[in-house]
C-alpha positions, 0 to 999 in steps of 0.5 A: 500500500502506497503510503501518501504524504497528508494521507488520512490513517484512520486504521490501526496502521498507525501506532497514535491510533492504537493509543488515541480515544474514541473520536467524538460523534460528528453527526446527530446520532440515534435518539436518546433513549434508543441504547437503553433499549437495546442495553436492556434488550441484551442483559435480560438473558442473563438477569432472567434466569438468575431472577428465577433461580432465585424464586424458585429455588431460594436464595443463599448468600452466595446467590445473593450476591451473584444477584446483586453482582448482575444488577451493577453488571447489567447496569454498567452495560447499558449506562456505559455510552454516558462514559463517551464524552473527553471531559469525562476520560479518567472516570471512563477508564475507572469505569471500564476497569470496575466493568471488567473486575466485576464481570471475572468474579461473575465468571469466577462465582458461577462455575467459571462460565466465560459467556458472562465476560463478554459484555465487559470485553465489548464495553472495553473495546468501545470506551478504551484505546484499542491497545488498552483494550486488547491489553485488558480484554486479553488479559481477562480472557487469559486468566480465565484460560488459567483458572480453567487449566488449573481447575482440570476444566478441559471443555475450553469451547465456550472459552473460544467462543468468548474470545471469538465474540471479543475480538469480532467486537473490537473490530467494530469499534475500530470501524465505528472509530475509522468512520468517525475519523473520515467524517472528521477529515471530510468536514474538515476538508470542506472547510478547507475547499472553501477557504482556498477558493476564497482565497483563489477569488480574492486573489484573482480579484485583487490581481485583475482589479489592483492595477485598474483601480489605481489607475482609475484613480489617478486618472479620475483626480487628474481629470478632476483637477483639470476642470477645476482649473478651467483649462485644456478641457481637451485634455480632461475629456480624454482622461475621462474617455480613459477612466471608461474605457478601463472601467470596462475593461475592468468588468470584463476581466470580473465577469470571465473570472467569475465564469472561470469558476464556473465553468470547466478548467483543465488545470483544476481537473489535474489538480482533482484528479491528484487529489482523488486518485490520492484518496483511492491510493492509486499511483498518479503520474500527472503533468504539473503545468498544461500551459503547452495544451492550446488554450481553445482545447483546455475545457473540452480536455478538461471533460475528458480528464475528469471523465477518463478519472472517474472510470478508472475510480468507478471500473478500472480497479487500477493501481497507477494512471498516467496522463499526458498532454500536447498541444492538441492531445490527451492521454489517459493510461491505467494498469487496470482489468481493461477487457472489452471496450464499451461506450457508455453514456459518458463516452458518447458525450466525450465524443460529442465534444470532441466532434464539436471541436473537429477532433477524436476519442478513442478509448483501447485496452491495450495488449498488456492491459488497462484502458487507454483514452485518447482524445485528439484535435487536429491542428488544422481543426484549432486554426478553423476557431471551432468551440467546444460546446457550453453545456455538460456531455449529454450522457454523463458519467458512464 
């Protein structure tokens, strides 16, 4: 696996996550009261038949104890989510351990039957650090295993069982941990899309306007003083002429930035394209610049990227891509399943495009397999001035 500098580890891939707490919920989450439901749900096998034993059969000292025993146990179970909040981190941990100390001695005074450990388990592997967990889940699991041997107990099934349920658990609390970091890393990474393209639009801004402002300036004060004076009206005139002429100009770069970010770019697709083959962990060999691709072909391009990437995140199974660009092509190259050529919907709308611009796409699986997608304009096609349609491939996305 391809290890990506800024690569989200959400797994325990990484030895801070083995020693990190539970993330905190980023979404609303169940309704209050849904856990106690199910908490109660799943006790009640155990509490039952204690609660009838006890009926029928009376109650020693012993029993009365184990009584009570699972009263705080089952307690503890389905009170245990209230210990998710970082304010309340030592007192989790104090609660988890007490969880554990009193589910061995249910396992201890009830004939060493290990099934009852394994509400504690699971509450450890939700509430704990994952290395914590396993350090005390297993721990437990290991003292019972010794008590057994000690005991001449040589029916280890339920034993196994226990373990087997304990480890499923802690699996799911990672996942349930590994799903809350991406939604962390997804929140945060839209906060940061817009921020930059805030500070894109105030840069581009600044950029276009600095200058005219300035100029605007100086030319409308020079104007103002020259009819003040009463002289050389000519003179006046004409710098008026000029502060008009560069309000114009002024706007007219405004409106083409702003319809720059609505519109299709060929370097913003790149730049996509990076960032999405990096979240997949495919291998992306990409063109750092496209000022060599003619500037009439770089939105129709562009379609053609985002396009060729998307199926190659969607189908292709692929561990590398590589793209390459000239003035008048572009080329999209995958190491994936390749197979049988078909023209989906979103083919067909690439191929509309580049028939409006007097150029081909060819989409080949080529003999050492993957996918191969070329989309080529004429030079004689680009010198005649045909434009790439304003609206989106008829099709889609294949």
């Amino acid at each position: 696996m391809n290890d990506y500098p800024g690569r989200v580890k959400t797994g325990l891939n990484s030895r801070a996550n083995w020693w990190s707490d539970m993330p905190p919920r980023t979404g609303r989450g169940p309704r209050p009261g849904r856990w106690a439901i199910l908490g109660i749900a799943f006790v009640l096998p155990t509490l039952v038949p204690a609660a009838v034993d006890l009926a029928t059969d009376g109650a020693t000292g012993k029993e009365l104890v184990i009584a009570a025993l699972l009263i705080v146990y089952g307690s503890c179970y389905v009170l245990f989510p209230l210990t998710f909040r970082p304010s309340r981190r030592k007192t989790t941990y104090v609660f988890s351990v007490l969880m554990l100390l009193v589910g061995l001695a249910l396992v201890f005074l009830h004939d060493n039957n290990p099934y009852i450990l394994i509400y504690a388990t699971a509450v450890l592997s939700f509430t704990l650090p994952p290395a914590w967990a396993v350090i005390l889940d297993g721990g437990a699991l290991l003292l019972v295993l010794a008590v057994h041997l000690v005991i001449g107990k040589d029916d280890f099934g339920d034993l196994v069982a226990a373990t087997s349920i304990t480890a499923a658990m802690f699996f799911m609390a990672n996942l349930v941990r590994a799903v809350r970091r991406l939604e962390a890393a997804n929140q945060e990474i839209a906060t940061l899309a817009v921020a930059g393209e805030r500070e894109r639009l105030a840069r581009d801004l600044h950029d276009i306007l600095g200058h005219s402002l300035t100029t605007i300036t100086v030319k409308a004060g020079l104007a103002r003083r020259i009819l003040e004076s009463g002289k050389d009206d000519p003179r006046a005139l004409q710098e008026i002429s000029e502060v008009e002429s560069l309000t114009r100009s002024a706007l007219s770069d405004i409106r083409a930035t702003v319809s720059e970010y609505r519109e299709v770019s060929l370097s913003a697709e790149v730049a996509g394209a990076r960032a999405a083959l990096r979240a997949a962990e495919i291998d992306a060999d990409l063109p750092h610049a496209v000022d060599n691709v003619e500037p009439a072909l770089q939105r129709t391009f562009g379609y053609v990227l985002r396009e060729a990437v998307t199926n190659v995140l969607r189908h292709s199974g692929a561990k590398r891509v590589r793209v390459r660009l000239g003035k008048t092509w572009l080329e999209i190259e995958d190491d994936g399943e390749g197979g049988e050529v078909a023209a989906g919907n979103g083919l067909r709308g690439l191929k509309e495009r580049l028939d409006a611009v007097g150029g081909t796409l060819t989409a080949t699986a080529p003999p050492g397999g993957g996918w191969l997608v070329r989309a080529e304009v004429p030079e004689s096609a680009v010198r005649s001035g045909a434009r790439a349609p304003l609206t989106e491939p008829a099709g889609g996305c294949a």
